[in-house]
KEMAR-444666 format. One record per residue: x, y, z of N, C-alpha, C in turn; residue in three letters. Coordinates in steps of 0.2 Angstrom, whole numbers, plus 5000, padded with zeros to 4 digits. Layout:
N
XYZXYZXYZala;...
This chain:
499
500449945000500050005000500450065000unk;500450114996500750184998500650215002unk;501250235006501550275011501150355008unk;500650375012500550455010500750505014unk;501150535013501550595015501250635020unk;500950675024500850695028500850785026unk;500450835026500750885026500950935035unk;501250965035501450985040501051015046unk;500551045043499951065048499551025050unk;499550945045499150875048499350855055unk;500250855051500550855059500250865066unk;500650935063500250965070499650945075unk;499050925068498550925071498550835074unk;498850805071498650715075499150715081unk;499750775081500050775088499550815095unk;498950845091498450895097497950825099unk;498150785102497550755106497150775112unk;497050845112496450855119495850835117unk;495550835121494850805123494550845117unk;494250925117493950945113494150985108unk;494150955103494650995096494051025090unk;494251085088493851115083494351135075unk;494251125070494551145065494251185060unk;494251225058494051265053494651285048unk;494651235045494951225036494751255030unk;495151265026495151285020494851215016unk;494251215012494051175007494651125005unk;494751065004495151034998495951055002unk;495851055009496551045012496750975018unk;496250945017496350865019495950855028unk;495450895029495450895035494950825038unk;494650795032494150735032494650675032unk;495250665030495750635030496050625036unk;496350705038496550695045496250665048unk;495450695051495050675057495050585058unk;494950565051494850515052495650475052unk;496050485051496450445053496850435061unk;496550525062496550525071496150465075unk;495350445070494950425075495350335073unk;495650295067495750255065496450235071unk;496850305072497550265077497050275083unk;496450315085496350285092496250225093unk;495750215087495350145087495750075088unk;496350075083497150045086497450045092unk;497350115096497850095101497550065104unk;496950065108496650035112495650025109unk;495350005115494649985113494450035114unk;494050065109493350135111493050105106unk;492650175105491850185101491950255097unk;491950235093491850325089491150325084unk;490850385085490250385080490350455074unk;490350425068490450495066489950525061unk;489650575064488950595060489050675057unk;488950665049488950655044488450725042unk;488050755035487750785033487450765031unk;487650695027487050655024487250595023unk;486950545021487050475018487750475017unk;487750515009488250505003489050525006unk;488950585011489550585016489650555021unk;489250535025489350455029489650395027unk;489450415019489950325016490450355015unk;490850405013491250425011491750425017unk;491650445023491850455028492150375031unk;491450335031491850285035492150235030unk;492250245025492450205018493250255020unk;493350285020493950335021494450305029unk;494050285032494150275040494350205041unk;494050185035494250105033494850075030unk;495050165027495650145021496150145027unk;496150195032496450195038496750135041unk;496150115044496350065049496350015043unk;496449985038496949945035497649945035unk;497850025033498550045033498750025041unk;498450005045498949975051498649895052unk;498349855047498149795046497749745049unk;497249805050496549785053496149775049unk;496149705047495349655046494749735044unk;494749795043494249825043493849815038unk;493049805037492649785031492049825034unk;491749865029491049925030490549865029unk;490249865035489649835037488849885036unk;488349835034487649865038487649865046unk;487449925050487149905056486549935057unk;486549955064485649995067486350025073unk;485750095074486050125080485350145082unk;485450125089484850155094484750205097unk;483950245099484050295102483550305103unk;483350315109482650325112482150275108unk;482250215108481950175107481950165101unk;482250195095482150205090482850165084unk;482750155080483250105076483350145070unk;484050165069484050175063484650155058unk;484850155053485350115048485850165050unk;486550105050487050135051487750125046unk;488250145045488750085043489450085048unk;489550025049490050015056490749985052unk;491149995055491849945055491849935061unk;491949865063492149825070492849815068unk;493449805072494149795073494049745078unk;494549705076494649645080494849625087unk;494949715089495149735097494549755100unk;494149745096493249755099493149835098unk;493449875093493449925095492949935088unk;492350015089492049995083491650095082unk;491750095075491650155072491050155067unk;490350205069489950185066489750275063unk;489450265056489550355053488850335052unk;488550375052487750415052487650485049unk;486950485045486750545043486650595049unk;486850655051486550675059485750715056unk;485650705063485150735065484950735072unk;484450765075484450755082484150705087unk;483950635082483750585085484550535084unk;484750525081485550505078485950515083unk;485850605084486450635090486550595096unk;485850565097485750515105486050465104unk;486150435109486350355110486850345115unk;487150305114487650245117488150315119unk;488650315125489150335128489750335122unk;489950375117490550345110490950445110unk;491450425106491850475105491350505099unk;491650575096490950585092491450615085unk;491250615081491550645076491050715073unk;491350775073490450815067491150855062unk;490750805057491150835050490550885047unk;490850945044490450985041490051015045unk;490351045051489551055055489251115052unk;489651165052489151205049488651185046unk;488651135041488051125038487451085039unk;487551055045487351035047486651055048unk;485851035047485351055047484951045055unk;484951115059484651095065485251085069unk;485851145068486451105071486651115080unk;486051155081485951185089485651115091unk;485051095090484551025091485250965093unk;485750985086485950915086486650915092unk;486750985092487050995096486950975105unk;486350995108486150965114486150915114unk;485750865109485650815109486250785109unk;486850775107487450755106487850755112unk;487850815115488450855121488350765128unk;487750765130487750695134487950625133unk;487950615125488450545124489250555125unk;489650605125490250615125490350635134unk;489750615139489850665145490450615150unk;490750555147491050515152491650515149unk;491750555148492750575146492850545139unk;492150545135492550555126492650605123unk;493150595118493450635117492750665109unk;492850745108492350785102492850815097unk;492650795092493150805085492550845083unk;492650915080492250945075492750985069unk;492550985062492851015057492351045054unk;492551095050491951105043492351185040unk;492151185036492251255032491551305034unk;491651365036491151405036490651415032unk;489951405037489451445034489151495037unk;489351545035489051625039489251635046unk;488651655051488651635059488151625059unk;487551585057487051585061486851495062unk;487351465065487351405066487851385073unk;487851315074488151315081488851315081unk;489351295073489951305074489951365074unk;489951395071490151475072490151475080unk;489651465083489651485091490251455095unk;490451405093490751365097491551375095unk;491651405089492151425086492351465092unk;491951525093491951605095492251585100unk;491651535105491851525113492451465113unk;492851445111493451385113493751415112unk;493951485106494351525106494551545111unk;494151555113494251605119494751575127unk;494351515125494651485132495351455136unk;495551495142496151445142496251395147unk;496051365141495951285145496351245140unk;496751185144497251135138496651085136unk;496251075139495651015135495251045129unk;495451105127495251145120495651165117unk;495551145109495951155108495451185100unk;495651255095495551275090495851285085unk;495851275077496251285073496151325066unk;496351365065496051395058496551395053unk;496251355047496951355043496551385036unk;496851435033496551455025497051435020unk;496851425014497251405009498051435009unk;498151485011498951515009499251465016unk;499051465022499051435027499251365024unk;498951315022498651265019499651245015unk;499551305011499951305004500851325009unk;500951365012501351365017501751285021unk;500851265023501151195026501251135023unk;501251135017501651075013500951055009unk;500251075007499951055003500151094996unk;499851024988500251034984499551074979unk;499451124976499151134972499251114965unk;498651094961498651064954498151094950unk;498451114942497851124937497951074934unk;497351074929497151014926497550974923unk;498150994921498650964918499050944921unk;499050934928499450904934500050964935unk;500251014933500651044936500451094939unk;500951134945500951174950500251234948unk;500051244953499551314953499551364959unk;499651394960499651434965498651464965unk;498651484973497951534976497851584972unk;498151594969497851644965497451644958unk;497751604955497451554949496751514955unk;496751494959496151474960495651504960unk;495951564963495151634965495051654958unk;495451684953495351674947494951634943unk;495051594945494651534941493851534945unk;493951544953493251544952492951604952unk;493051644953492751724952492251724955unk;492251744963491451734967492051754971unk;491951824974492451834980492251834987unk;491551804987491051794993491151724995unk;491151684990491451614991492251604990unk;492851654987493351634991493451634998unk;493151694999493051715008493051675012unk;492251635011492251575014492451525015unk;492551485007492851435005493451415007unk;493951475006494651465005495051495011unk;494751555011495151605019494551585023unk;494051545025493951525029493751585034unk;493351625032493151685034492151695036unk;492151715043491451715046491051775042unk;490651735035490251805033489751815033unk;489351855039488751875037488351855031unk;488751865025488251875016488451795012unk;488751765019488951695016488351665012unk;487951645017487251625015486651665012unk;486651745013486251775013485951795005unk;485451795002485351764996485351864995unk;484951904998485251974998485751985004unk;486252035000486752055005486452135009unk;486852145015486552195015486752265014unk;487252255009487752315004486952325001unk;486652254997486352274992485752314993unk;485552294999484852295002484852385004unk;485652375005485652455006485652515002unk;485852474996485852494990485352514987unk;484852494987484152504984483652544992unk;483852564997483652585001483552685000unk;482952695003482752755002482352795008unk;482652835011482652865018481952925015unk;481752935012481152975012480452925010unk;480352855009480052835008479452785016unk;479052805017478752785023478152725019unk;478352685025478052615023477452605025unk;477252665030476552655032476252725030unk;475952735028475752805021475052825026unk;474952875026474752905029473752865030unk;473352865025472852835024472852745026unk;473552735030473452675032472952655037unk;473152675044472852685050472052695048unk;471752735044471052765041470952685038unk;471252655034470952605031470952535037unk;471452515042471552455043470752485052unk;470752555055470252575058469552545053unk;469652565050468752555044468552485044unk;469152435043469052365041469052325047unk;469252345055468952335060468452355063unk;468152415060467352415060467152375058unk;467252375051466752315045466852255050unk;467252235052467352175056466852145061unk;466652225065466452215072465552215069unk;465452255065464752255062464652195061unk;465152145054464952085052464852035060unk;465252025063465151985071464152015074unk;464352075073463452075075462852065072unk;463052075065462552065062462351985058unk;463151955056463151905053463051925046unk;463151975044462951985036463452025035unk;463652025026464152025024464052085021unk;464452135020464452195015464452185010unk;464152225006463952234999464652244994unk;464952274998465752254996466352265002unk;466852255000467352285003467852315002unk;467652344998468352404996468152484999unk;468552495004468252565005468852635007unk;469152615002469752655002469552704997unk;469652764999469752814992470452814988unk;470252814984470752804976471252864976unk;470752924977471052984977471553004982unk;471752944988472452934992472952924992unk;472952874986473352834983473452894975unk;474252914974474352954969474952924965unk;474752894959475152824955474752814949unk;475352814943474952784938474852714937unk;475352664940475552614938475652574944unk;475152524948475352524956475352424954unk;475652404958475952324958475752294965unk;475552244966475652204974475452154974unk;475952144979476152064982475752054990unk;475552004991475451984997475551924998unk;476051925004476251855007475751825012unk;475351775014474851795017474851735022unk;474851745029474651695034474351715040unk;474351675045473651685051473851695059unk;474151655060474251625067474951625067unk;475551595064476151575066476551655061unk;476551665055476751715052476151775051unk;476451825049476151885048475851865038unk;475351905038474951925033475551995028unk;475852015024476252075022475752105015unk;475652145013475552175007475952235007unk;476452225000476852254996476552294989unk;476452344989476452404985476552434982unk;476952424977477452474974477052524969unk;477552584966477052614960477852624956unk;477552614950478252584945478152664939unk;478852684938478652724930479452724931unk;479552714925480152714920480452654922unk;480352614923480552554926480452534932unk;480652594937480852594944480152584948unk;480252534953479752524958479952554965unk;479352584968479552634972479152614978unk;479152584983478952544989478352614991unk;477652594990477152644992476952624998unk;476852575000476652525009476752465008unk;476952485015477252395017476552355023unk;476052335022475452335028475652265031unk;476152255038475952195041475152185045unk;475052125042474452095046474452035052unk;474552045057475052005063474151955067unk;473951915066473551875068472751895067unk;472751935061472152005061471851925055unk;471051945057470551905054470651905047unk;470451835044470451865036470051915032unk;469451915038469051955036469252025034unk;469752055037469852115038470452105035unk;470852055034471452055026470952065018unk;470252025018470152045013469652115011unk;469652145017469352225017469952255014unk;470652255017471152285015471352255009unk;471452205006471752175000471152204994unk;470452184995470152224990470152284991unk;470152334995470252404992470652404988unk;471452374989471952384987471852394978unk;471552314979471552284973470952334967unk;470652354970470052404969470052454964unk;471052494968471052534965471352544957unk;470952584953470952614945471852594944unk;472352594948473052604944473352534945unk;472952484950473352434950473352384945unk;473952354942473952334938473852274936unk;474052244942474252164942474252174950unk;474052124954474152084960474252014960unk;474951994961475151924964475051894972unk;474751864974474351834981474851744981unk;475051744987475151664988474551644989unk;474551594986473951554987474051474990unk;474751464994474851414997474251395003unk;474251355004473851355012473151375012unk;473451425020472951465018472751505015unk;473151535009473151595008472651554999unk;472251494999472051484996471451504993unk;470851525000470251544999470151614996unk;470851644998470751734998470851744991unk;471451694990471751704983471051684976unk;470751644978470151624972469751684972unk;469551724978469051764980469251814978unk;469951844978470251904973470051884965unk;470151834963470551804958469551804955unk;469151784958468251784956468051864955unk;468551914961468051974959468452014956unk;469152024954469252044950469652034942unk;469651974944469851914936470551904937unk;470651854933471051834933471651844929unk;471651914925472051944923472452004926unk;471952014931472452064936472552044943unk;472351974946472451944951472951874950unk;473551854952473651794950473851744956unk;473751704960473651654964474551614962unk;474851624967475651584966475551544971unk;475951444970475651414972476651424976unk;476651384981477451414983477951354982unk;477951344979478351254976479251284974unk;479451254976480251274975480551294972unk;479951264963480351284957480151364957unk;479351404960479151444959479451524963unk;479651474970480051514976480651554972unk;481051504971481551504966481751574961unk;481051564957481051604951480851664956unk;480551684958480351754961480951764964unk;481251744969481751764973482551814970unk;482651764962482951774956482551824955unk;482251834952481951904946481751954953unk;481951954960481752014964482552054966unk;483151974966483551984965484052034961unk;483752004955483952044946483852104947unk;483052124950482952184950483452224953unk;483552214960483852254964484452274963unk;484952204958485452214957485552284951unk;485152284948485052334943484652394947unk;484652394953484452454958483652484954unk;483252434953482752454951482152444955unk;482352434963481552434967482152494972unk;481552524976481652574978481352564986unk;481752564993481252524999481552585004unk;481152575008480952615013481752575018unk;482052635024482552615026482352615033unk;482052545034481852505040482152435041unk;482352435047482752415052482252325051unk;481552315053481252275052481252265043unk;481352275040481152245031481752245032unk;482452295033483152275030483352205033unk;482952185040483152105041482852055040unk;482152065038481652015033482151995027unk;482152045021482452055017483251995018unk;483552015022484052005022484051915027unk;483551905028483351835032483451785028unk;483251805022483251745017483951695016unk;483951635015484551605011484351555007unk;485051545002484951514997485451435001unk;484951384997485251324998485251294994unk;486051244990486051224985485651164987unk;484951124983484951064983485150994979unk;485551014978486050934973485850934968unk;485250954966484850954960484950994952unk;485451034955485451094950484951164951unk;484751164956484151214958484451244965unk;483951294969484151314976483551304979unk;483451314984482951314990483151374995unk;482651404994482551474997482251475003unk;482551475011482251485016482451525021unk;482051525028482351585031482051555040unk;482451565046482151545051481651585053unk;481151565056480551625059480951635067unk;480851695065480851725071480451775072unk;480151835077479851875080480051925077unk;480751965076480751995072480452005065unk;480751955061480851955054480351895052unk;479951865057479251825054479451765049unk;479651735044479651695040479851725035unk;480351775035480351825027479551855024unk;479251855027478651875026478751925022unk;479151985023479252035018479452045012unk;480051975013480351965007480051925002unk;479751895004479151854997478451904996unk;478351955000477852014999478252044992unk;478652054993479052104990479152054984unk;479352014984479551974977478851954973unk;478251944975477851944974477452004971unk;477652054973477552154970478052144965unk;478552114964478852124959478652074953unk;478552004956478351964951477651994946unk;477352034951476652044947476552104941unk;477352134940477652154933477852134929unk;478052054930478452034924478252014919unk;477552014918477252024912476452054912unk;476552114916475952164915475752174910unk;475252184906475052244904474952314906unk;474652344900474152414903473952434908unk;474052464912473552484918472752484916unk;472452464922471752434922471252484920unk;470952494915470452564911469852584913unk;469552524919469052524922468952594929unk;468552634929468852664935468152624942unk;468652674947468552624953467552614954unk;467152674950466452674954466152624947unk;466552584943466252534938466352474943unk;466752464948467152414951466852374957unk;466352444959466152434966465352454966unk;464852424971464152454973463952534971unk;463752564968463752644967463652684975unk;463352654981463652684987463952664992unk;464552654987465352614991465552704997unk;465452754991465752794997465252815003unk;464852825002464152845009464352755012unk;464152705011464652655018465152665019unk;465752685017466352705022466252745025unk;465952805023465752865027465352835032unk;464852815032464752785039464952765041unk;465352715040465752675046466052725049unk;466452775046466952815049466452855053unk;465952865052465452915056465352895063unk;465552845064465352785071465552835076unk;465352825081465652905089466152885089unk;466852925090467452955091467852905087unk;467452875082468152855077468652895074unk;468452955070468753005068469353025074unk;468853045079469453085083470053015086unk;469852965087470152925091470852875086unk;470552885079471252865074471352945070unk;471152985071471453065067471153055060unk;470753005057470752965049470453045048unk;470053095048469853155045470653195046unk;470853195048471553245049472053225044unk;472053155043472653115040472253135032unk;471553105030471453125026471653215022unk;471453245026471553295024472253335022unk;472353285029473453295026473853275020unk;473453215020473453195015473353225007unk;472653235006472553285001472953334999unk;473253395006473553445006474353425001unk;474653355004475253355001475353324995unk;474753304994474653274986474453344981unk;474253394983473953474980474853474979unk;
């Protein structure tokens, strides 16, 4: 069998035996090879357990198929076996190598039923990518709690995962049972690794970066550098880019309109009978020839968003951003048909996933289906909006209001390659930033120009009951409504800045 050479900062690393070791390597500098050759000479010296959990399947063969090349090169019997690995009662496929010393190495897809089991040494290769790597983390931290030994590597992804955190804190520490490593390619190239272009001769870091042109991914990949925009499908250069410090995302006539629609609400609960319509916004509010929106729509766990924009010359100019945070659908479809009502809208794009299916038919019945479109939220569909809202931005053709909550919406999203040749676009919920609620609002406002027509030639009292306005006006006439939302004052302020 060939003798493989070792390079110099492998060294180092199979001489650091403490207890808990971290590496963060440059891609394609052998850190999968090291680890496991560490875990192969323990398995030799004496009898233990190591378990090494993996990203997925196709890395788990790889891994313990690697770990097998190992422990042959010291002339162990090693042969990759099926097994099962238990955990809370639970059985799942594994694959093991047993050594003739009783010593045994079993690689698994991770996840946070997996993390659990038997008292073993752990291996986490690639953590960062690990999906749910906080879950797999707890769950994991108790099998290692009797003096085994925790091996983690991986190349960075951003910081919003548990290596990055663990990075942070063993850094820090001075303690000798920790031990951290950070190696970047020049690092890499320094310590005895040999670079090659396709012709097998010498290439230098620089021809690589060159070759890949993606200076967000050498970052990552190569120097091994913590980026925010790692994952971020919008960066927040860009985001800031198309930002606009005069633009207000809740326009004046808002309050007036979401007040009226909670009337209409509290009427239908008494009455049980439905209004003759629901649009009761004045048009003459809204000052735009060409108006676009998106609504991302949910109930209970996510916010409701409708996105607004008014487009001329290309450029889309964010006119309201209306979150709806566990408000009735009654009262989203009060607000979404006005919207939708008004003479300049030109196209409305609605998710129609889920819930958002009844509303989306109901727009789609009363004002056709050429200027209402129902998007269903399927991967391939996700996908395309995310891109064509992207393009836009990049060519600085949306124009957003400069908020603290939408620039981290906005900015929550990430892309995930799935194997396939395509991405998967998602985002954690959180209480700030909801589900990206605003980001799929907003790509939805922009999807619903990419193949408008004409603005709508109907005006609004063709569209509506002939006394749609004497019903608003009474609603609004209720005791101290006026006074208690200012909607006569706002209106009128309104009117004045639009003169």
């Amino acid at each position: 069998m060939a003798v493989v050479e070792l390079t110099e900062y492998q060294k180092r690393s199979q001489r650091r035996r403490v207890r808990f070791k971290l590496k963060r390597w440059s891609r394609q500098t052998g850190k999968t090879f090291d680890d496991t050759l560490e875990i192969a000479d323990d398995c030799h010296a004496r009898r233990t357990e190591w378990v090494i959990l993996s990203r997925g399947e196709r890395q788990s063969k790889k891994n313990i198929e690697q770990t097998a090349v190992h422990c042959r090169a010291y002339g162990a019997a090693a042969e990759v076996i099926d097994g099962e690995w238990e955990s809370d009662d639970k059985k799942y496929k594994a694959l093991e190598i047993n050594l003739p010393n009783g010593s045994r190495i079993t690689g698994l897809p991770a996840n946070p039923d997996t993390a659990r089991g038997h008292s073993a040494n752990v291996y986490l290769d690639e953590f960062a990518f690990h999906k749910d790597s906080r879950k797999i983390w707890a769950a994991l931290f108790p099998v290692i709690t009797r003096g085994y030994r925790l091996r983690i590597s991986s190349t960075p992804q951003g910081k919003q995962n548990k290596f990055y955190e663990l990075d942070t804190a063993w850094s820090k520490k001075d303690d000798p049972h920790y031990s951290t490593d950070k190696l970047d390619i020049y690092d890499a190239v320094a310590g005895g690794l040999k670079l090659m272009n396709e012709e097998g001769q010498p290439a230098t870091p620089e021809e690589l970066k060159e070759a890949l042109g993606d200076d967000d991914a050498w970052d990552q990949e190569y120097l091994v550098l913590y980026l925010d925009e790692a994952t971020a499908f919008l960066s927040h250069d860009l985001i800031a880019s198309c930002e606009d410090d005069s633009l207000n995302p809740e326009p004046l006539w808002l309050p007036g309109l979401l007040y009226t629609a909670n009337e209409m609400h509290e009427l239908f609960l008494k009455t049980k009978i439905n209004p003759p319509s629901y649009e009761v916004l004045d048009p003459a509010l809204i000052n735009a020839e060409r108006l676009f929106l998106g609504m991302d729509i949910g109930r209970k766990r996510d916010l409701s968003v409708i996105w607004l924009t008014a487009e001329q010359d290309g450029l889309h100019r964010t006119v309201a951003v209306i979150r709806l945070r566990r408000v009735p659908f009654f009262i989203q479809r009060v607000v979404l048909f006005s919207l939708l009502a008004h003479p300049s809208v030109v196209r409305g794009c609605i998710d129609q996933t889920g819930l958002g299916l009844q509303l989306a038919e109901e727009a789609m019945a009363r004002f056709g289906a050429t200027k209402v479109e129902g998007i269903d939220f399927t991967a391939a569909h996700k996908e395309l909006l995310a891109v064509t809202l992207k393009n836009r931005m990049d060519d600085r053709r949306v124009l957003l209001p400069a908020e603290v909550a939408i620039r981290n919406s906005l900015h929550s999203v990430r892309r995930y390659n799935t194997g396939t040749g395509h991405f998967r676009f998602d985002a954690e919920r959180t209480e700030q930033t909801g589900h990206a609620d605003d980001f799929w609002a907003l790509a939805l406002a922009t999807h619903a120009d990419s193949n408008a027509g004409p603005p709508a030639a109907a005006a609004i009292s063709d569209q509506t009951p002939d006394n749609w306005k004497e019903r608003r006006t009474g609603l609004l006439a209720s005791p101290g409504a006026r006074e208690r939302m200012g909607f006569g004052n706002r209106l009128a302020d309104a009117r004045q800045v639009r003169r």
